[in-house]
C-alpha positions, 0 to 999 in steps of 0.5 A, a space after each residue: 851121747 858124750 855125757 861127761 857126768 852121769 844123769 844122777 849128776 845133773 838131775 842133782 844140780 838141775 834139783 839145786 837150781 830148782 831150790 835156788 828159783 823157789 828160793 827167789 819166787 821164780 818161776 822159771 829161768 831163760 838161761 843164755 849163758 853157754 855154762 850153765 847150760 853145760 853144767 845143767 845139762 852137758 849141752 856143748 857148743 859155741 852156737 851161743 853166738 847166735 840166740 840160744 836159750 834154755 828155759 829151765 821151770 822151777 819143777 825141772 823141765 826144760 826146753 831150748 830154742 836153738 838152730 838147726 846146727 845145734 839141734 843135733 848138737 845138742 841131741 849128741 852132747 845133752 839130755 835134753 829131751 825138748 828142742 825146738 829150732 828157729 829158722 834163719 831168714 830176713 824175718 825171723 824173730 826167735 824171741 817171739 818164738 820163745 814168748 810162744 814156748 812160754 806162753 805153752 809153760 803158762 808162763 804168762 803174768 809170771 816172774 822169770 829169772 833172765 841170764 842178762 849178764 851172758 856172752 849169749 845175750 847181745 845187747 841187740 838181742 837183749 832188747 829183742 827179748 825185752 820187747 817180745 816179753 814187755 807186758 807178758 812176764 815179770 823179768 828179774 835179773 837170776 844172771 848170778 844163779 846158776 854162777 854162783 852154783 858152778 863157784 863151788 865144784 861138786 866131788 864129781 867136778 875135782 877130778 876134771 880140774 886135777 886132769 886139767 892141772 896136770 895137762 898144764 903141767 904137761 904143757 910147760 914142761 914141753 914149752 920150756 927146753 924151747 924158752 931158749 935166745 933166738 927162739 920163736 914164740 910161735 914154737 913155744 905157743 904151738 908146744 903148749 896148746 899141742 900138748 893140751 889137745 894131744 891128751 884129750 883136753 881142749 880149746 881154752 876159754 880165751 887164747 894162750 897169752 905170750 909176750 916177751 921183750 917190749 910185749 911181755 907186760 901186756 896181760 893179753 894174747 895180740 896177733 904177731 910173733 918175735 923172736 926172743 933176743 939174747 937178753 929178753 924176758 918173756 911172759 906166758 900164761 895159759 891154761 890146762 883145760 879138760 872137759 872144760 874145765 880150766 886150770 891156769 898157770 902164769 910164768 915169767 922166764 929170763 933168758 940171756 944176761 941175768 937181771 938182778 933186780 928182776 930176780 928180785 922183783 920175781 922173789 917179791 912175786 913169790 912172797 906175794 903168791 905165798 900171803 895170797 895162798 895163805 889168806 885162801 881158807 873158808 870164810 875169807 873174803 876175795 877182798 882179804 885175798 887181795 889185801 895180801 897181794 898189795 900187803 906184801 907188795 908194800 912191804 917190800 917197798 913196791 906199794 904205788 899203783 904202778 907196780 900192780 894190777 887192781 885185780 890179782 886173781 878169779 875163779 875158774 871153772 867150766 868157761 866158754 869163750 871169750 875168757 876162762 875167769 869165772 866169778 867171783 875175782 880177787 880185787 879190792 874189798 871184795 865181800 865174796 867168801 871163799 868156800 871149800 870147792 872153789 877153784 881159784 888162779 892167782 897171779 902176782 904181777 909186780 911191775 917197776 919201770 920196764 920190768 915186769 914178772 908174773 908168778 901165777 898158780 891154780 888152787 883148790 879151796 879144801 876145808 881148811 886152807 888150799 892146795 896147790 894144784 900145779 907141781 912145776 917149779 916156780 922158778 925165774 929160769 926155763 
């Protein structure tokens, strides 16, 4: 069994839930996030895409119903004792099922906490539950729960992010001698997630995204390939992931003619990056995070809404596919406070007319401000 904490581990986070659902009056909670089943319990799949649900009890039993594939993968992957299967077929209905799994918890007239804001949970299966559990159960929304637990990493988590930090470090530096004119951005992909999956890490919570020339703005992987032209720009961003735990870096690169004023714009990404740093310490907010990114962006004359994005950064952590940002995120006004032990990607996107560049770094929250995980150069050039 490919536990990657210690039993002691998850019975101690399992027994913080459990505080949190008394906290809250809840009975129990119908968990359809993939996170918070690893976190609770080590439970690794992607069978999520189908309904999947782990009922944790305020005293800390477990059940989860699942199929067939992922009963033996969750026997492999967890400690999950209690695993029920529902079976495929023009009339199954795996949230009755579930209703008859409660109804053996006397969960009946109770107050349950539901994951509803979960990847796992499709709207159409969403209102599957709702229907079998109308009349039987008080449902209250507990999505933020056991989020909001994951936020802040426990001293077992840091060393999974710090492999995750030097993974990415280990990526860049043998995706860089390919940034080069003529070369061909599926090289340069394959050089980075090559490396990842070469030292044991694993698949990202969303793919590696890069872009250059006429794409290199877009924020987001899309599906073809260029070749880098002799004067071109190229954005990357992607993540060292280790246990699934992620660690990000964003980088823009000028290759070819050099560019004076997108030296200059990268140069203003730096100060951003360093106010934006400097913010992160106990007791700030997100909100104030993001203050310094478009307080520093103003200062230097780019204040309008097109030379930024409205959000600068998130926390990350143990994601699943589709995404790797975890909450909270950097934008506006954000009351979420920082605390020691959460993991927080800034990216600094300055943008004027057709130029574009992107700084972006991985930092852990410490008791007094925030350390720099990534040690690569921050630099223009490749």
């Amino acid at each position: 069994m490919p536990l990657h904490f210690s039993l002691e581990e998850l019975a101690e986070r399992r027994a913080e839930t459990c505080r949190r659902l008394r906290e809250r009056d809840l009975a129990g909670l119908l968990m359809f996030r993939q996170e918070s089943m690893y976190y609770l319990t080590g439970y690794d799949t992607f069978g999520y895409v189908f309904f999947q649900c782990l009922y944790l009890t305020q005293d800390g039993r477990l059940t989860l119903l699942t199929r067939a594939v992922d009963v033996r993968t969750a026997a492999y992957t967890s400690m999950i004792d209690d695993v029920r299967m529902w079976v495929d077929g023009p009339d199954a209905s795996p949230a009755v099922e579930l209703r008859a799994i409660l109804d053996e918890y006397k969960a009946r007239g109770q107050r349950l906490g539901v994951e509803w804001d979960a990847y796992g949970l499709t709207a159409a299966n969403g209102r599957k539950l709702a229907t079998a559990l109308d009349r039987f159960c008080e449902l209250e929304d507990a999505s933020d729960l056991v989020t909001r637990q994951r936020a802040v990493k426990r001293p077992a988590e840091i060393p999974y992010v710090r492999k995750a930090a030097e993974l990415a470090d280990a990526a860049l530096a043998a995706a860089l001698p390919l940034i080069r004119p003529k070369a061909w951005e599926g090289d340069i992909l394959a050089a980075l997630q090559a490396s990842v999956l070469a030292q044991d890490g694993d698949y990202a919570g969303n793919e590696f995204i890069i872009g250059s020339g006429p794409g290199q703005n877009l924020g987001r992987y899309v599906s073809g390939r260029r070749r880098l032209e002799a004067d071109d720009t190229i954005a990357i961003e992607f993540a060292g992931v280790f246990r699934h735990y992620h660690s990000a870096l964003m980088r823009t690169y000028r290759v070819g003619a050099p560019d004076a004023r997108l030296r200059e714009l990268y140069a203003i990404g730096l100060d951003a990056l360093a106010a934006c740093s400097g913010t992160i310490r106990p007791g700030a907010t997100f909100g104030a995070i993001f203050a310094a990114y478009t307080g520093a962006l103003a200062a230097a004359g780019l204040g309008g809404p097109n030379n930024r994005l409205n959000a600068c950064g998130y926390s990350l952590g143990t994601t699943f596919s589709p995404n790797w940002m975890d909450w909270p995120m950097v934008y506006r006004d954000n009351p979420a406070v920082v605390e020691p032990g959460m993991i927080i990607f800034l990216h600094m996107v300055v943008t004027e007319g057709a130029r574009n560049v992107a700084p972006g770094e991985t930092f852990l929250v410490t008791p007094v401000g925030c350390e720099r995980l990534g040690r690569m150069p921050l630099s223009l050039d490749p």
